[in-house]
Every structure is written in structure tokens, then in C-alpha cells.
FIMI-636425 format. One record per residue (C-alpha): y, z, x. Coordinates in steps of 0.001 Angstrom, whole numbers. Each point is the difference from the previous one (the first is absolute). Layout:
BEGIN
<rec <Y,Z,X>>
...
END
This chain:
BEGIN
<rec <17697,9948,38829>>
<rec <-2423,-338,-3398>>
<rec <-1245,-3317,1033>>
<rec <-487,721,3764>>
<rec <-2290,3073,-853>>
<rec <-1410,-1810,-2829>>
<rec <-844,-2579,2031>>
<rec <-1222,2343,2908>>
<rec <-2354,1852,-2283>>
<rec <-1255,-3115,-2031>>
<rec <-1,-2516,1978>>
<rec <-2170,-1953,-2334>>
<rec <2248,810,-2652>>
<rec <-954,1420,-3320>>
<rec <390,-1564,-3739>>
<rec <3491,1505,-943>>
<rec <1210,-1062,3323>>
<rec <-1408,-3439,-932>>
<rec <2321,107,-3145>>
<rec <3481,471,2573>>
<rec <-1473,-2515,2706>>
<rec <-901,-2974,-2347>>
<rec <2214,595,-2983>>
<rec <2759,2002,1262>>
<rec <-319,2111,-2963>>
<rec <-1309,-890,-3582>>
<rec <3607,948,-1178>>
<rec <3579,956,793>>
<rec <2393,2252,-1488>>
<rec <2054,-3214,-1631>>
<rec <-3309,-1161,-2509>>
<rec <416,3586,-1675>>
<rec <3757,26,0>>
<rec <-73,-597,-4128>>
<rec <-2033,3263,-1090>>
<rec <2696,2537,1718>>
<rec <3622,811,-872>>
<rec <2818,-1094,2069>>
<rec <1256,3446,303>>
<rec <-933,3516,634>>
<rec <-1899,1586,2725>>
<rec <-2487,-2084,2565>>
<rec <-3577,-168,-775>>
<rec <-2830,-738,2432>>
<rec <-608,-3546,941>>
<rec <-2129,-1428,-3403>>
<rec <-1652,-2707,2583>>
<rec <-1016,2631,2422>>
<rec <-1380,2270,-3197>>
<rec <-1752,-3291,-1462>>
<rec <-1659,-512,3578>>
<rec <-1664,3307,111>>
<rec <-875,88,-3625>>
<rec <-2344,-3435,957>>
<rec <-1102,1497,3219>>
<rec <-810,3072,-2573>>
<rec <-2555,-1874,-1600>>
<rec <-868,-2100,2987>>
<rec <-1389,3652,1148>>
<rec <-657,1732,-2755>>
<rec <2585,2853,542>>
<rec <1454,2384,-2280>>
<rec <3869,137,-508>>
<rec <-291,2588,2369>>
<rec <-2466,-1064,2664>>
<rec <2748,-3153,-163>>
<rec <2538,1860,468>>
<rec <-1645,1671,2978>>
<rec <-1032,-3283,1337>>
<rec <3707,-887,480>>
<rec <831,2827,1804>>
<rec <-2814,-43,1881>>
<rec <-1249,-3536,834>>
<rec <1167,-2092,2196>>
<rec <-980,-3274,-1258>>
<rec <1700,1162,-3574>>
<rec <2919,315,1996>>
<rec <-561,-3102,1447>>
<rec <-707,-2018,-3093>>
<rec <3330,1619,-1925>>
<rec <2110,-241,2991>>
<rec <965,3104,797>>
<rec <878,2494,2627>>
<rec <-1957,1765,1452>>
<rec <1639,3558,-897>>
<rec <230,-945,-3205>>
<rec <-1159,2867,-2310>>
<rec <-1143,-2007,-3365>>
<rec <725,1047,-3189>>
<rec <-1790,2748,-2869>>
<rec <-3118,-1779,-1160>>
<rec <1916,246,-3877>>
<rec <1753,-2644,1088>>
<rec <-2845,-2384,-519>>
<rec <-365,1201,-3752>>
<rec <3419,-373,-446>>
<rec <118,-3465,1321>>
<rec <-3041,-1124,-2327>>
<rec <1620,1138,-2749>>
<rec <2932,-2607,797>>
<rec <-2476,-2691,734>>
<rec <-1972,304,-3273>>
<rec <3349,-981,-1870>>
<rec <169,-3841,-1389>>
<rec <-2050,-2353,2078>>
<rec <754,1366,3136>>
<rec <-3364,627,1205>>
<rec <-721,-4113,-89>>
<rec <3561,-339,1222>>
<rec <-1269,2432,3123>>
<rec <-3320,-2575,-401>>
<rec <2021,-3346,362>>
<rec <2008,1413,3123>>
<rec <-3431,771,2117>>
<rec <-1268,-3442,-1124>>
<rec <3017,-1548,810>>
<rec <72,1335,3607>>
<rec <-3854,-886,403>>
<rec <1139,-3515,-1048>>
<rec <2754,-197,2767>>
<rec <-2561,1164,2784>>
<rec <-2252,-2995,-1313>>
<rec <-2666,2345,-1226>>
<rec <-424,-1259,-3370>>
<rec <836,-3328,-1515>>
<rec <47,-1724,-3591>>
<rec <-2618,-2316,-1171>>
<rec <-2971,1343,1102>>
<rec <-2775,1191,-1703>>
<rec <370,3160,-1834>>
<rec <-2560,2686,-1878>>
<rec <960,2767,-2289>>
<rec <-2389,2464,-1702>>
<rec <355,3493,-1840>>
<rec <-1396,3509,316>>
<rec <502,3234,-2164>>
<rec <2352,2978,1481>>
<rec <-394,3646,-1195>>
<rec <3040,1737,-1307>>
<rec <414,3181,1888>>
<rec <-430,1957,-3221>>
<rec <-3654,1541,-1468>>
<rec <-2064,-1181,-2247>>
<rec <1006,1694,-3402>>
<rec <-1971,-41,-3526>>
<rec <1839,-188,-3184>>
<rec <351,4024,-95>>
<rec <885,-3,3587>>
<rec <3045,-2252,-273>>
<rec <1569,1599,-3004>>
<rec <-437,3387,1252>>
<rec <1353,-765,3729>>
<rec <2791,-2034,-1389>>
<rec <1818,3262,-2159>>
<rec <-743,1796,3231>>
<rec <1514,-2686,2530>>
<rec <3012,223,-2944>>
<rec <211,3962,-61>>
<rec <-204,-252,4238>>
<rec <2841,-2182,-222>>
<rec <2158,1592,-2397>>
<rec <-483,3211,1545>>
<rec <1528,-1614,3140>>
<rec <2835,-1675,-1348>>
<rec <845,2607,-2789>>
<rec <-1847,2517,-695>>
<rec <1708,1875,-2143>>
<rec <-844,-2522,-3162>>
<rec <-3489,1399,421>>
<rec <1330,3360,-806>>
<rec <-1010,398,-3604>>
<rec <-3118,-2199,193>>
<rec <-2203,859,2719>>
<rec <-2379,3177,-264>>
<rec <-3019,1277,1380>>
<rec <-2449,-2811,-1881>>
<rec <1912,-2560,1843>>
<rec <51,1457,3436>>
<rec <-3788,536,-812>>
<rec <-393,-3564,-930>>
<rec <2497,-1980,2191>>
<rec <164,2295,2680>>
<rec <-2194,-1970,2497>>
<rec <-1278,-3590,402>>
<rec <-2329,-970,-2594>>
<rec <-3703,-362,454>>
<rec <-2064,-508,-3386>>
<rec <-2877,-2580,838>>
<rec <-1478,-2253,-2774>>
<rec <-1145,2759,-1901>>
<rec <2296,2922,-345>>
<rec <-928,2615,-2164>>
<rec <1709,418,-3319>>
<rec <1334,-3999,442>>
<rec <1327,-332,-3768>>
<rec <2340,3671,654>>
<rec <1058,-1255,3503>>
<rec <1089,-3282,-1683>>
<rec <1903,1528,-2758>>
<rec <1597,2715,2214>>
<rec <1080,-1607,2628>>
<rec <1316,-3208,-2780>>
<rec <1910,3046,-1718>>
<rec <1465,1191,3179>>
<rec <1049,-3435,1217>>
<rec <1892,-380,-3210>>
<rec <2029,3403,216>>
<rec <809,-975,3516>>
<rec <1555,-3262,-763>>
<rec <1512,1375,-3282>>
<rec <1515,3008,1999>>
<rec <1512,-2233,2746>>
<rec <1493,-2156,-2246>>
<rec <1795,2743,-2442>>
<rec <1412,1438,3243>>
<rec <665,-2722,2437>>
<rec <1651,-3315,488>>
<rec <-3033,-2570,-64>>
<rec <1880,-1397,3429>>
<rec <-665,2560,1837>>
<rec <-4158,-48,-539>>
<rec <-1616,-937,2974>>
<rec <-3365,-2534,119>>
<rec <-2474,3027,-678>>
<rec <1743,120,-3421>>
<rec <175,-3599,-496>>
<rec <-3372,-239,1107>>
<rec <-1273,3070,-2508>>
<rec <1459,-1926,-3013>>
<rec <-1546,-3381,862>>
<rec <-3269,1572,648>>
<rec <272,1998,-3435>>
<rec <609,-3059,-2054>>
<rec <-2902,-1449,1749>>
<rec <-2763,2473,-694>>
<rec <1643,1515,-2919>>
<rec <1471,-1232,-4148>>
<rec <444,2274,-2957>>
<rec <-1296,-708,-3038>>
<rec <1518,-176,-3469>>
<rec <382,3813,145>>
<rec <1914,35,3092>>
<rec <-2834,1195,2053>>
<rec <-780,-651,3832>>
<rec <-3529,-2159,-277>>
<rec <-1999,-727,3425>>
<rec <-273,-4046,497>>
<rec <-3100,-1747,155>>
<rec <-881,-3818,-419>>
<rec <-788,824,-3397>>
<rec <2636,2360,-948>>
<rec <3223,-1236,1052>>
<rec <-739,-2072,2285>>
<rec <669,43,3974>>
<rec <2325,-2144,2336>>
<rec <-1470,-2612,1935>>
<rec <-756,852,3543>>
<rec <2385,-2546,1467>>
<rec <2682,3017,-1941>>
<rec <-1536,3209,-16>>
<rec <1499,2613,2380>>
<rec <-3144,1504,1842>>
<rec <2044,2560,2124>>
<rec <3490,1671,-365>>
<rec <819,101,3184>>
<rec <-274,-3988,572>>
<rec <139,-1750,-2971>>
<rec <-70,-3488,1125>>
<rec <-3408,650,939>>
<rec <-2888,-1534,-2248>>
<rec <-3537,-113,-591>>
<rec <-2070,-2777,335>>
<rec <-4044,-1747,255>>
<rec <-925,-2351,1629>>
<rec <-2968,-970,-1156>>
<rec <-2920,2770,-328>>
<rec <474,938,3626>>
<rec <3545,954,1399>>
<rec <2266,2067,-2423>>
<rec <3407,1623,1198>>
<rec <3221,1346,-859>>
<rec <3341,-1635,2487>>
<rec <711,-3396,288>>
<rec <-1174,-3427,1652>>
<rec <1098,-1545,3069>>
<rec <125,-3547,799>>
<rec <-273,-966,3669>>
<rec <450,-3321,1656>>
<rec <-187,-1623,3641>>
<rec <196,-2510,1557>>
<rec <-3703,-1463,1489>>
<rec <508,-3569,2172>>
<rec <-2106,220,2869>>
<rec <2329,-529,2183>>
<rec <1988,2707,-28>>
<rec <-364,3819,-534>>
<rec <-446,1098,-4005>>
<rec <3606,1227,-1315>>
<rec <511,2182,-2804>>
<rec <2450,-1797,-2076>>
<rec <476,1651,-3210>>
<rec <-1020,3319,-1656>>
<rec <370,676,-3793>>
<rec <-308,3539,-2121>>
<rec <-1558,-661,-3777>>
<rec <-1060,2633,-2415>>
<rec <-3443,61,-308>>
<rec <-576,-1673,-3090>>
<rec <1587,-2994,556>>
<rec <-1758,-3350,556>>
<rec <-60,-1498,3416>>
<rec <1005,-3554,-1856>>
<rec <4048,1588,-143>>
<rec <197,1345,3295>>
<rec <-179,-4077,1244>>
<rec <3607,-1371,-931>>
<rec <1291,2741,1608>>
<rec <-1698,-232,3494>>
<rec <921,-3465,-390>>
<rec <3718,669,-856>>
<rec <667,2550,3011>>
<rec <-2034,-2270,2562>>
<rec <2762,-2532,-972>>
<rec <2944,2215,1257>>
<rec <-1752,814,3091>>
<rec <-702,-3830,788>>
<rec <-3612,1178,63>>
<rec <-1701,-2230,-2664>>
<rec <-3570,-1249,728>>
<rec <-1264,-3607,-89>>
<rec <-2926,1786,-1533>>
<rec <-775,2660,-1510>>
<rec <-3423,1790,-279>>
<rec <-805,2122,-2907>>
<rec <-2536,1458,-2380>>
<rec <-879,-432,-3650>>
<rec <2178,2812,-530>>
<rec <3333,-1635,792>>
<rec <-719,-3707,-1351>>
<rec <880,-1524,-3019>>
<rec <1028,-3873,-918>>
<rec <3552,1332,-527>>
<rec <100,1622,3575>>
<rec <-1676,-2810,1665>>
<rec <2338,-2885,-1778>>
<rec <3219,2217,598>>
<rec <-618,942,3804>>
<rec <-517,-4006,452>>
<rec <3130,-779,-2048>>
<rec <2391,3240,1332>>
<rec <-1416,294,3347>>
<rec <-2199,-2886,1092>>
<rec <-2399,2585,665>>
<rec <-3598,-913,-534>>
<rec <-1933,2951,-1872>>
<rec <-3820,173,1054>>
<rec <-1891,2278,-1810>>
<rec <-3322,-354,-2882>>
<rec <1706,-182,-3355>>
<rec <-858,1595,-3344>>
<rec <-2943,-683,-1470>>
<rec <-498,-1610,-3592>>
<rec <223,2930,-2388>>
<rec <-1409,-1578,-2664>>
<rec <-3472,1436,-968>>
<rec <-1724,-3365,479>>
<rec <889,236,4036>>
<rec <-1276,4187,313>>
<rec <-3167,-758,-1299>>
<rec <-751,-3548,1562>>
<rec <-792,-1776,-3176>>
<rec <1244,-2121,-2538>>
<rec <2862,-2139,-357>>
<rec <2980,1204,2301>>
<rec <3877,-1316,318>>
<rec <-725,-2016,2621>>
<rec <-2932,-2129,-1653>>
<rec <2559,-1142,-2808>>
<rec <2336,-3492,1088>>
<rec <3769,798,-331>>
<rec <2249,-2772,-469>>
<rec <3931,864,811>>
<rec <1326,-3315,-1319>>
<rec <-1860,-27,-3525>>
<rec <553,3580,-553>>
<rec <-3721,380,-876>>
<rec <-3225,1589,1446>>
<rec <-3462,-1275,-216>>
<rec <-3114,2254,-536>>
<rec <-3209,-949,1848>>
<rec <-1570,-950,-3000>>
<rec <2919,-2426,-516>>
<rec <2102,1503,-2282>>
<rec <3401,-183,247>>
<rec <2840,2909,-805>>
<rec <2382,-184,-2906>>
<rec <2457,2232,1195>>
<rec <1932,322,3344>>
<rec <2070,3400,-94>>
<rec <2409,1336,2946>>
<rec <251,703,2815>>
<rec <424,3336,-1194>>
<rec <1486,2710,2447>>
<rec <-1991,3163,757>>
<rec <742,3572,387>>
<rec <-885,-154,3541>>
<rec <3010,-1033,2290>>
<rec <-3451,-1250,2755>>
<rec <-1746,-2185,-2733>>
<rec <428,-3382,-688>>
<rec <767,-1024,-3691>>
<rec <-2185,-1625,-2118>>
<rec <-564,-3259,-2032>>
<rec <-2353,1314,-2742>>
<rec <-1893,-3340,-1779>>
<rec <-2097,995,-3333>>
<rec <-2894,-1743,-1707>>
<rec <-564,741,-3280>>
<rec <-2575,1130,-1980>>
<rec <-1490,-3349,-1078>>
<rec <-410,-952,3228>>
<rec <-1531,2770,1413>>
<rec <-2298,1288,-2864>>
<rec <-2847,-2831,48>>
<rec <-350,8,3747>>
<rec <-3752,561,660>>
<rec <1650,2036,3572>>
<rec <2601,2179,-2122>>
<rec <-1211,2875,1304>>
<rec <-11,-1283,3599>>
<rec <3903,-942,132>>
<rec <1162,2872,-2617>>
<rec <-814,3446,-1541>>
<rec <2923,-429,-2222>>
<rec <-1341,1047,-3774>>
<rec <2322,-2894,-1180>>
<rec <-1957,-2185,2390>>
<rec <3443,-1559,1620>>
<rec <489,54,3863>>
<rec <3240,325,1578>>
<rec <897,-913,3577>>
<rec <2735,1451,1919>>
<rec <921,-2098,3581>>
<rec <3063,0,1668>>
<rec <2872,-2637,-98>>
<rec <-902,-3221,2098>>
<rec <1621,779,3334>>
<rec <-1785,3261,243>>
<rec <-2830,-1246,-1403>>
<rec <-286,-2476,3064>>
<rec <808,2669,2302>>
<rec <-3304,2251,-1300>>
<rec <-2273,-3044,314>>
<rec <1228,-682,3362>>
<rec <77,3340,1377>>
<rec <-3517,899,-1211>>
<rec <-1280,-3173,1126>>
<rec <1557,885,3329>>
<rec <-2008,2831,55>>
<rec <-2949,-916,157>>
<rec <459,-2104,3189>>
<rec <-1128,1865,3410>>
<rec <3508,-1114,1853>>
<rec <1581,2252,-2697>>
<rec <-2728,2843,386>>
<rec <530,-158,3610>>
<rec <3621,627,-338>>
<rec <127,2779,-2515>>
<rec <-2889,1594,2185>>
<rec <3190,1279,2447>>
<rec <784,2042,-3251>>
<rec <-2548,2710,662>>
<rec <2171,1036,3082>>
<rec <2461,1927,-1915>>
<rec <-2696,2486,-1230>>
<rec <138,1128,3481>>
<rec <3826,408,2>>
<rec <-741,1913,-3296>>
<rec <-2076,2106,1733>>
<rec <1945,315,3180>>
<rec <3486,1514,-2301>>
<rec <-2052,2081,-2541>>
<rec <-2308,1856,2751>>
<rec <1900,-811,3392>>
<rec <3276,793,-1425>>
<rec <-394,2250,-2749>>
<rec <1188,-2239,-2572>>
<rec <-2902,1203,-2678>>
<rec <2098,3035,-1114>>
<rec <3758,227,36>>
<rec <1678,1996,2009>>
<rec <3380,541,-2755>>
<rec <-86,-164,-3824>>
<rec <1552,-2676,-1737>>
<rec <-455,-3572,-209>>
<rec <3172,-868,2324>>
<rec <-1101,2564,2590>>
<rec <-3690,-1369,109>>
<rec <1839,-3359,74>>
<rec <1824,828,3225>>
<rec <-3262,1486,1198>>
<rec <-1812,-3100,-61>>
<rec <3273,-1899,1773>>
<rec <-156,2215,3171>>
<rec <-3866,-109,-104>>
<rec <372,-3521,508>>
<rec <3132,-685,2348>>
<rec <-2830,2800,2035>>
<rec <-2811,-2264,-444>>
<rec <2545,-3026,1476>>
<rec <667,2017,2776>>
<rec <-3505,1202,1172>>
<rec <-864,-3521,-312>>
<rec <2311,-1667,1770>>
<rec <74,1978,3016>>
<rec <-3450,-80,853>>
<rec <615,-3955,21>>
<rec <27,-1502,3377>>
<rec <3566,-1585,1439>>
<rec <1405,-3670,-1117>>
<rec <-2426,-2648,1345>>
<rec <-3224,2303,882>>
<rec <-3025,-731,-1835>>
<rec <-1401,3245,-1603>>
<rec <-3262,1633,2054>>
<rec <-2620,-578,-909>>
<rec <-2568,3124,-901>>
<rec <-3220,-227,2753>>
<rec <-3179,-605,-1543>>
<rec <-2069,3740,-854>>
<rec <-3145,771,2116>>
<rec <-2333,-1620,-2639>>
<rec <1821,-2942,127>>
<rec <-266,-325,3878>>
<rec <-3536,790,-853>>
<rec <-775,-3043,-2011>>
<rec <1738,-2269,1863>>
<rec <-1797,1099,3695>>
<rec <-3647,-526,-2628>>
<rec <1409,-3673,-1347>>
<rec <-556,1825,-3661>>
<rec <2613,-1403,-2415>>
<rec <2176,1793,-1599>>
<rec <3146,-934,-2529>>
<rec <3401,-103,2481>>
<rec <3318,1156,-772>>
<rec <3554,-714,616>>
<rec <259,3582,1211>>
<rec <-2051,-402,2950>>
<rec <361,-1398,3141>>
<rec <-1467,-3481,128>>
<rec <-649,-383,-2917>>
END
């Protein structure tokens, strides 16, 4: 009865009834049978609850518009298979149910299923060309200053003592503190009496923890607690005297920001620049698709960073889980961001993927300001162990290759000249500003030295220019999850929750992709050409054609 008044009512059919008539279902009961007991009561169908929370995002629903939706809509019903008297479920449920998926891995796990079912309708394949690229999300927490944080973290810690057990706050908690900590903070930059407010609120943040801990089992502290007394170490030392001092760069020193807690209530959240434009406190995501032009563009992996971390270490791991899903690309088109010789010569060796993306420039000060004697301009000679200057000197010591602290930089064979040499040169100060008047050259080890000069040599050919050119696509995908789908800010706090965020945004994205694609063996339409355009053809004026177009 579902699917004959579906079918009545939408007789075109409607993307989550796309999802039951193509795919039967991303997922069945069986594929989740691992993350519930064996006993105890029934729960609701975890493939039917992992259908709506995609179609969720697909719509951009609450948990309790969703929950409407499947009492309400027929093609929900439709697309979870259900009767048509069927009263849902309490839209908690769906909290409930993220909570279980944010657990281990099982967000990708929930990832490799969709994929895999996409795979088995012949939607997506392995060995085509592939893109990936990165945008900042926003943590759903505010901006806080210094002040801010320290002050709303002993009041997220008082709120949840005061919920758990409140009678430890019996003896410690007066009319100051309700005056203080009694609502949610709002300073600014430039409270007044800043040096008081730092020293009061340090003070009270230090009874509180003191207090708990005299009185109470340090198991039973929740993560406001946990999250007070890492954010007091952080902003706060004592002195010789046993007094509570305020951190600063000079005094004390501060965490870096790939550690510092910038909000109580999610603190794997971080701060980070990007350059002198964007700034932001959440994390990074990593998004990659598919882009062969034969075929429709399929979002095959998703990945949650923290902020601060370099787009270089997100690689191996796109790499690794497009492995288990029998996903890998024949190539793979990056920016500067994510290439490296050691990414580049391990995709080839691990993968026999082919990384294509503008590597690293020369650091060395020679190659920023376009003058003097660079790396490349001396002769290196593997087999002798020795390196020739351009004015024909050679080295007289061949060091290495000595690792680096970087896991995505290549190690280096360091050869010296000495002082002798390098002293009577009449273009010293071309090659070297060393006061000793000896130049060093770092290069990598032969096999990734080859690799450089080929790649960049590569690069400067138009056949490879034409192919990275598909790159810029993504930024479009980019732009379609962050402002389409909301991705920009997250919807739950935590790193695993934003995680599992970004995995239904995309199985969405799949979907509302794929169903607007025309059936097996029909070439796509094409779009007609715009009244201008019929307009300079009818006058015989040129104008620049396009694949989009009829006739074209």
C-alpha cells in the first residue's frame, strides 16, 4: 500500500525514493549487527534510523522536522520501507543513535557501506581520476578571549557539578559566585578592571578544583572539570611563592595552538590562520570525488582534522581508506598543500597512484629572492659522493641522509665546503651569507631526488597543466557542502560528531547527485542555448561555445 500511493502521488518519483528503487536501501539491519547486544529489549531498525539521518541532511531537517517527516511523508515511508500506519519514533532517537555512531570508526564504517552499495549499482568505479581539497568548519562554540574561557570554564564546571551533586558546592559557593558565574559570560577585549578579573576568577578556579578534589572521588568529575583543570594549567603557573601568575609569551609561556583548549565545552576544537585572511576556531575537512567525464562526480571520501594540522598528513590516510573501499584513483589531483616527495614516491610505491599537484618550492633564500646561486645550479654526483659548485669547486664532505622531524619531508644528504674554499670566491656573497663563508647544501637521497626533477619538469609542460586544470572543480564541491549543505558550522560539538556530520553530508551529496542522473544508456540533456546566445548565432557574431549547450 506505501509504494502504490507513493507511486500514485509521485509518479516521477522523488530522491529518497530513488535511494529504495536503485539501491534497495543503502543498508540493512545485518551491516550494524556488531554495535548492539545480543540480548535485552528490541531497538528500532539502525538501517531505517541511518536512512533518515542522511535524508536529514539531504533536507536540512531538524531531529524533529525528521522525525515528522517519517510520520508524515510518504516517500520517507517509501524509501525506509515501511507501512503506511506506521507511527515513527520520538525524534531523541536520532541523538541517541549518533551517539552510538560516533564510537570507534563507525562513521567511515557507515561511509564504506554507502560506497559499497554505489559500487554494486555501477555508480562509481576504481581507477579513475580523483580530486580532493580542504575547507575550514566552525565549531559550534563562540569565540572566547583569554578572560572569557577561564571564566566560562569554572562556570560550565559549577553548572555541572550542581547537576550531578550539588551538595559538594555546599560550603563553597556564595553570593560573589552566583554574581560572577551566575550567567554566560560576556567581557569583550577590554573588560574593565582586566588584572582583578584575572586574579579572581584564577583564585576561584583553584578553590573549585581544590574543593572537588578534598571531597570527591576524581572518577566521578565530569569533562567540565577535566576541562577547568586543563584550561587552568594553560593560562595559569605559580611562581616560587606559590602564587597563581597569568601566562603570557613572555611570562610562562603559552601552549601551541595545535594544544590549547579554546572552549570548555568542546575541547577538541582549535584555533587556527591561514594566512592573513581566514582565521577560525573547529577543524578542517578534507573532501574528495571522483571527476572522469564520463560519469557523474562521486563523493568518495570525507575526513575531520583539527584545524591546525597540515593538509600534507591528511594524504596517507585518504589513500589508506580508498584502499578498503576498492576506490583508489589512477590519479590523483591535488594542491601544494597536500604534496610532498615522500607522498608522491609512497602513493606510487603503496598504491600505484599517481599524485599531481605543484610541489614545494626551494626554501632556500637564494630561490625567494630570485638571485644568486640556488641548489639546483650546483652538479650532484650520487656515485662519487661529492657536489660541485658552479664556480667548480668541489665538496669535502658528504653527510646523511639525515631524518627530519617531519613524518611529510624527505631526509636529507647535507654536503659541506669548507672555509678555504669558500672564503676567496670573488661571488661569496652571491652563494652564502654564512659569516664563516662555508655553504652547505641539503638535497634529498637519489631516488627522490629524480622524482623532484622529474615532477617539476613535468610541470611545466601544457599536457600536465591541462590535466591538473580539472582540479579547480572541487572548489565548487567545496562550495556546494559548506553553503548548500551547511557544512561551514557544525551542527554537534566534538571532533567525532563533526566527523559523522561531514559523512552524512556526503552520502547526501551522493544521493542528490545521482538521482538527478538520467537512466543506464541515456546521454545526459543537454542545457538549450540562453536568448543571447540564440542572438549571436541568428547575427553570425562569434561567440566562445560550450559543452553545456546544445550544438555546441
Amino acid at each position: 500500500m506505501t509504494a502504490q500511493v507513493a507511486r500514485a502521488s509521485n509518479p516521477n518519483g522523488t530522491t529518497a525514493m530513488w535511494v529504495r528503487d536503485r539501491l534497495d536501501g543503502l543498508w540493512c539491519d545485518e551491516d550494524f549487527a556488531g554495535w548492539y547486544p545480543r540480548d535485552g529489549r528490541p531497538g528500532l531498525s539502525p538501517a531505517q534510523l541511518a536512512t533518515v539521518c542522511v535524508l536529514q541532511f539531504l533536507l536540512g531537517l531538524s531531529d524533529r522536522q525528521a522525525a515528522e517527516a517519517v510520520r508524515c511523508r510518504i516517500d520517507f515511508k517509501y524509501a525506509m520501507a515501511l507501512e503506511l500506519d506506521d507511527p515513527g519514533f520520538h525524534h531523541s532517537v536520532l541523538a541517541d543513535f549518533r551517539e552510538r555512531l560516533a564510537e570507534d570508526d563507525r562513521a567511515d564504517h557507515l561511509f564504506d557501506l554507502a560506497l559499497a552499495r554505489l559500487q554494486e549499482a555501477g555508480l562509481v568505479r576504481e581507477r579513475t581520476t580523483q580530486r580532493t581539497d580542504s575547507t575550514h568548519v566552525l565549531a559550534a562554540v563562540r569565540d572566547l578571549t583569554r578572560l572569557e574561557l577561564v571564566t566560562e570554564a569554572v562556570r560550565a564546571a559549577l553548572e555541572e557539578v550542581a547537576s550531578t551533586a550539588g551538595h559538594l558546592l555546599a560550603d563553597l559557593v556564595d553570593e560573589d559566585w552566583g554574581h560572577r558565574y551566575g550567567r554566560p559570560v560576556r567581557l569583550g577585549k577590554n573588560p574593565t578592571r582586566p588584572k582583578t578579573r584575572i586574579n579572581t576568577t584564577g583564585d576561584d578556579a583553584a578553590r573549585l578544583l581544590e574543593h572537588l578534589y578534598r571531597h570527591a572521588a576524581p572518577r566521578v568529575f565530569g569533562p567540565r572539570v577535566q576541562s577547568l583543570r586543563q584550561i587552568m594549567v594553560q593560562n595559569y603557573y605559580q611562581d616560587a611563592a606559590g602564587r597563581l601568575r597569568w601566562r603570557t609569551e613572555e611570562d610562562g609561556g603559552l601552549p601551541p595552538s595545535s594544544r590549547a583548549i579554546v572552549s570548555p565545552y568542546d575541547t577538541s576544537a582549535r584555533y587556527a590562520r591561514h594566512g592573513h585572511i581566514i582565521s577560525w576556531t573547529g577543524f578542517s575537512a578534507h573532501l574528495t570525488e571522483t571527476c572522469a567525464p564520463d560519469g557523474p562526480n562521486v563523493i568518495t571520501d570525507v575526513a575531520t582534522t583539527a584545524a591546525t594540522a597540515h593538509d600534507t598528513r591528511a594524504l596517507p590516510g585518504i589513500h589508506t581508506r580508498l584502499h578498503r573501499r576498492g576506490l583508489l584513483p589512477a590519479e590523483h589531483l591535488v594542491d601544494s598543500g597536500y604534496t610532498s616527495l615522500v607522498h608522491l614516491e609512497q602513493a606510487a610505491r603503496r598504491h600505484q597512484v599517481t599524485v599531481c599537484g605543484p610541489l614545494p618550492t626551494n626554501p632556500t633564500r637564494q630561490h625567494r629572492r630570485g638571485e644568486g646561486f640556488g641548489r639546483d645550479d650546483f652538479r650532484i654526483d650520487f656515485d662519487r659522493r661529492q657536489v660541485t659548485c658552479p664556480q667548480g669547486q668541489v665538496s669535502s664532505g658528504w653527510h646523511g641522509p639525515y631524518p627530519t622531524s617531519s613524518p611529510t619531508a624527505a631526509p636529507l644528504i647535507v654536503a659541506r665546503f669548507t672555509k678555504a674554499q669558500c672564503g676567496p670566491c670573488p661571488v661569496r656573497s652571491q652563494c652564502t651569507g654564512s659569516r664563516e663563508g662555508a655553504r652547505n647544501v641539503g638535497f634529498p637521497p637519489r631516488e627522490l631526488r629524480d622524482l623532484q626533477l622529474r615532477a617539476r619538469s613535468e610541470q611545466q609542460t601544457t599536457e600536465w597543466k591541462t590535466r591538473y586544470a580539472v582540479r579547480s572543480g572541487v572548489e565548487g564541491t567545496v562550495n556546494e557542502f559548506a553553503h548548500g549543505y551547511g557544512m561551514r558550522r557544525c551542527r554537534y560539538r566534538g571532533q567525532p560528531k563533526a566527523h559523522l556530520q561531514h559523512v552524512f553530508t556526503a552520502i547526501a551529496v551522493n544521493i542528490e547527485r545521482l538521482s538527478g542522473m538520467p537512466p543506464t544508456g541515456e546521454a545526459p540533456p543537454a542545457r538549450p542555448p540562453t536568448a543571447f546566445q540564440d542572438y549571436l548565432d541568428q547575427h553570425e557574431i562569434h561567440r566562445p561555445k560550450s559543452w553545456r549547450t546544445v550544438g555546441s
